[in-house]
C-alpha positions in Angstrom: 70.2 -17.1 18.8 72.6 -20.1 20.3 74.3 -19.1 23.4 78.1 -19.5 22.9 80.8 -18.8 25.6 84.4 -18.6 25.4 86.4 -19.9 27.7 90.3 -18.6 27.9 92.4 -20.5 29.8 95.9 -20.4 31.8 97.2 -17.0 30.2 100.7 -17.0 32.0 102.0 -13.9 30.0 100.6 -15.3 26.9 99.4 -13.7 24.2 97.5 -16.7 22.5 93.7 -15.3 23.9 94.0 -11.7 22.0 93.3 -12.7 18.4 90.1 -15.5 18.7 88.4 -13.2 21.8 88.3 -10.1 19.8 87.9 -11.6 17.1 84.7 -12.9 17.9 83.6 -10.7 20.5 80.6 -9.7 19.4 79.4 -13.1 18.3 79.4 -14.7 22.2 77.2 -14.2 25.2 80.4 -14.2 27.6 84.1 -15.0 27.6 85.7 -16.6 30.7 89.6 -16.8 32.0 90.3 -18.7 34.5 93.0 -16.9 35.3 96.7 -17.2 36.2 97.7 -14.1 34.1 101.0 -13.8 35.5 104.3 -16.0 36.0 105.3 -17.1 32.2 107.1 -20.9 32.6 110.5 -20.6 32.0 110.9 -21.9 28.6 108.1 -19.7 27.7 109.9 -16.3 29.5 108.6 -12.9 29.1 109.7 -9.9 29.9 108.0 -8.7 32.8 106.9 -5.8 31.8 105.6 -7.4 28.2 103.5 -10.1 30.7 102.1 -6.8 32.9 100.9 -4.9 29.8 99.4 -8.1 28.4 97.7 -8.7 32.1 96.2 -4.9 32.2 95.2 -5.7 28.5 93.0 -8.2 30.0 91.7 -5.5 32.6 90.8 -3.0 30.3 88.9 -5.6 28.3 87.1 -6.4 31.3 86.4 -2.9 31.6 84.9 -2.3 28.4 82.9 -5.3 28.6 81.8 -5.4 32.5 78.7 -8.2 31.8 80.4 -9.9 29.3 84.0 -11.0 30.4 84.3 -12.9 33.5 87.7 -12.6 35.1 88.7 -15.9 37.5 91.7 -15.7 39.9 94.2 -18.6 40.0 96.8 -19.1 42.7 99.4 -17.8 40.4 97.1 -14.4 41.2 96.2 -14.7 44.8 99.5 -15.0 45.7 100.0 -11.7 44.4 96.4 -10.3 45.7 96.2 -11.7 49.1 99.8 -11.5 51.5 97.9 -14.6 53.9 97.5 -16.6 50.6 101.3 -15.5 50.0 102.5 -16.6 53.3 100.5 -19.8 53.4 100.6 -20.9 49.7 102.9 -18.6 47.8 103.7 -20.6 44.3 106.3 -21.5 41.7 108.2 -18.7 39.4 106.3 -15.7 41.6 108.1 -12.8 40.9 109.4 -10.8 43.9 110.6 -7.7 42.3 107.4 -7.1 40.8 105.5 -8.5 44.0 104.2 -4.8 45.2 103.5 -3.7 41.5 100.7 -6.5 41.4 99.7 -6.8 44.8 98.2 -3.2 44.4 96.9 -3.9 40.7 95.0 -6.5 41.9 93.7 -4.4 45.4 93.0 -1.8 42.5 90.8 -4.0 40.3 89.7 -6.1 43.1 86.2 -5.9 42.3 87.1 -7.3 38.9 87.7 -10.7 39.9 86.3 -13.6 41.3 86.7 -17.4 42.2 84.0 -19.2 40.7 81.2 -19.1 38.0 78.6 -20.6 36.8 76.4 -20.3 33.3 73.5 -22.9 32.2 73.9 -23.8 28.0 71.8 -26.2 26.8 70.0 -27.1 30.2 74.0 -28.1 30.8 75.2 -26.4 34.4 79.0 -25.2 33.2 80.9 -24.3 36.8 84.1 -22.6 36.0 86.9 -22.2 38.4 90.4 -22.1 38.2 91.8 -25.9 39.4 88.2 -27.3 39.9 85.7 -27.7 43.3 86.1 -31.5 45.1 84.5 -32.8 47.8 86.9 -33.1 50.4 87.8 -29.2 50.1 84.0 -28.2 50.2 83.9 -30.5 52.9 87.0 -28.8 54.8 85.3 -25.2 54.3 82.0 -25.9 55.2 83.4 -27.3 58.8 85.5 -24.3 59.3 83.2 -21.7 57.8 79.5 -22.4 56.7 78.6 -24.7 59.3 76.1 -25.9 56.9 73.9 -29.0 56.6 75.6 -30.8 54.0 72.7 -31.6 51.6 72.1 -27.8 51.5 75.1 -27.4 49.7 75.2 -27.8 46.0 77.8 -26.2 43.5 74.6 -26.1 41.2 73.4 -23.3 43.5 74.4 -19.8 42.3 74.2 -18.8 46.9 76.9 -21.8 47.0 78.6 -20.3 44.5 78.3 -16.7 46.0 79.8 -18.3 49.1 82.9 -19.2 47.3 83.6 -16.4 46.0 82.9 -14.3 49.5 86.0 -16.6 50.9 88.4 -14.0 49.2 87.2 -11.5 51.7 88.5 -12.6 55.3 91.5 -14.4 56.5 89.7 -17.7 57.2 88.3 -17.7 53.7 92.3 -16.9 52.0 93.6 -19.8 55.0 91.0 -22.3 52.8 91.9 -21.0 49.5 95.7 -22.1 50.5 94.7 -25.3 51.2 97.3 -27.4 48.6 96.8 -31.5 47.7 99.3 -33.7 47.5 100.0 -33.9 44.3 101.4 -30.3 44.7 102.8 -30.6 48.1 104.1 -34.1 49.0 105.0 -33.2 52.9 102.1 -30.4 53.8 99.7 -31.6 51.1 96.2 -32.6 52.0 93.8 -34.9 50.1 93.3 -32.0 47.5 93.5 -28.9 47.1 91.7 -26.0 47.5 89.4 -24.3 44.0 92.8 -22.3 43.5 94.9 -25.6 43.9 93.5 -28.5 42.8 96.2 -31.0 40.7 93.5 -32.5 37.9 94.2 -36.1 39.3 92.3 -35.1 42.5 89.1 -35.0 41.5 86.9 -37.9 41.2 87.8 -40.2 38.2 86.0 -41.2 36.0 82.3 -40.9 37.9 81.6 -37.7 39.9 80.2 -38.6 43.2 77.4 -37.6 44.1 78.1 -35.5 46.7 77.9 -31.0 46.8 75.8 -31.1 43.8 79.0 -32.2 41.9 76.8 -34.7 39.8 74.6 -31.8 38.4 77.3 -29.5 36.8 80.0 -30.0 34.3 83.1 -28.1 35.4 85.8 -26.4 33.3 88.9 -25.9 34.8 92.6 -25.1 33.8 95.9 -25.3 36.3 97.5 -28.2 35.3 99.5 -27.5 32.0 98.6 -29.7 28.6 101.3 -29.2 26.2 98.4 -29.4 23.4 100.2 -31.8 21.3 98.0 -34.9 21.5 94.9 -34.0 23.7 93.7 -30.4 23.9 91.3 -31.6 26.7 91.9 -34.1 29.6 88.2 -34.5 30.7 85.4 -37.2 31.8 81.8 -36.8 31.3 81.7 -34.3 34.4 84.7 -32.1 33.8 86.9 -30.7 31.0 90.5 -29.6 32.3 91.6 -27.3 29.2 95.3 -25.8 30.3 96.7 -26.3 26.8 97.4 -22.5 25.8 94.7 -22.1 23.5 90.9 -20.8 24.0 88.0 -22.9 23.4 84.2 -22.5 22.5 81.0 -23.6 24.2 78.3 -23.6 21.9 75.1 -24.3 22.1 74.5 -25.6 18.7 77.5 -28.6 18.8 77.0 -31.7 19.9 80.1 -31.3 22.5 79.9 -29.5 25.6 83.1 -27.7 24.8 85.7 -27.7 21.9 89.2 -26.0 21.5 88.4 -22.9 18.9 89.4 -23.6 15.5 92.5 -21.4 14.3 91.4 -18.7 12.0 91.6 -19.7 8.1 
């Protein structure tokens, strides 16, 4: 049996993930958001309550399926989850008046979520995070944090990984998660941004360097917005950024390491 994934991405209120995940549900090995499952754009508004039942919609699915759905935070969601992220790194269209009600969602379902991860399809390393790993972050939290030799780290490595995600537990970790590039932030911005912020334009273009084990994986990211007119995928041969409001397929048995899913006939 091929190994096929699904991969949801930027969900923003939308509703665009319900009919391809359970429709094919039972036919995958996992399905991945990368998260952002709140703050609609505003010529895309929801009704808040409409975007909170489609976000707990999510949860329950989660719930039913623990192995199988892999729930990824984006800073649209820290910013809710984490009041030092919030502080630091608060974003765009958050929603005050619902702040608390999804602050303690997400201290509810904590446990739920995570920041990074990885799957192997077709000898193929796929690293899923919300905006993308680059160098000069990893770099910036292995000085502050890990204190690590730096050709012990590789993003290939599922206890590099774990180390990502662990940063959502303590105040240093959430200060490096806030970390914002300067494509987002023009006056505090740093060379790029953290695995929550990263813009697509700062990672390395078009050949990975070789550097963190970022030449032996193939990430898949979301966090900045495709309209899905012309490209559904902005991608070189080391990364696919997918934010274009649909969900899209890794499969085992194509000849392209991932595909936006086919609308049902």
């Amino acid at each position: 049996m091929t190994k096929r994934i699904i991969v949801v991405p930027d969900v923003h209120g939308r509703t665009f993930w319900k009919e391809p995940v359970m429709r094919c549900l039972d036919e995958v090995d996992k399905v991945v958001f990368l998260g952002d499952y709140l703050d609609s754009y505003p010529d895309e508004a929801g009704v808040a309550e409409d975007i909170f039942a489609n976000f707990m919609e999510i949860i329950s699915l989660k719930q039913r399926n623990m192995e199988k759905v892999i729930l990824l935070k984006g800073n649209h969601d820290q910013h809710y989850s984490s009041k030092t992220f919030y502080r630091l790194a608060g974003g765009s269209r958050l929603d005050k008046a619902h702040w608390q009600k999804y602050h303690d969602t997400f201290n509810d379902y904590k446990d739920l979520f995570k920041l990074a991860h990885i799957e192997v399809v077709n000898g193929i390393i796929y690293l899923f995070s919300h905006a993308g790993l680059t160098p000069y972050w990893l770099n910036k939290v292995n000085a502050m944090m890990w204190k690590l030799v730096d050709r012990e780290i590789s993003v290939a490595d599922p206890a590099i990984i774990d180390r990502i995600n662990q940063l959502d537990d303590g105040v240093l970790g959430q200060e490096m998660l806030s970390i914002i590039g300067k494509e987002r932030s023009y006056i505090m911005g740093e060379k790029t941004g953290s695995v929550l912020w990263a813009d697509v334009c700062e990672h390395p273009m078009p050949d990975v360097i070789a550097v963190y084990g970022l030449d032996k994986v193939f990430q898949v990211f979301g966090h900045t917005r495709l309209d899905g007119t012309v490209d559904d995928v902005f991608g070189f041969d080391h990364f696919a950024m997918i934010d274009s409001q649909k969900c899209f397929l890794i499969d085992e048995a194509l000849d392209k390491k991932i595909m936006a899913m086919p609308p049902q006939s």
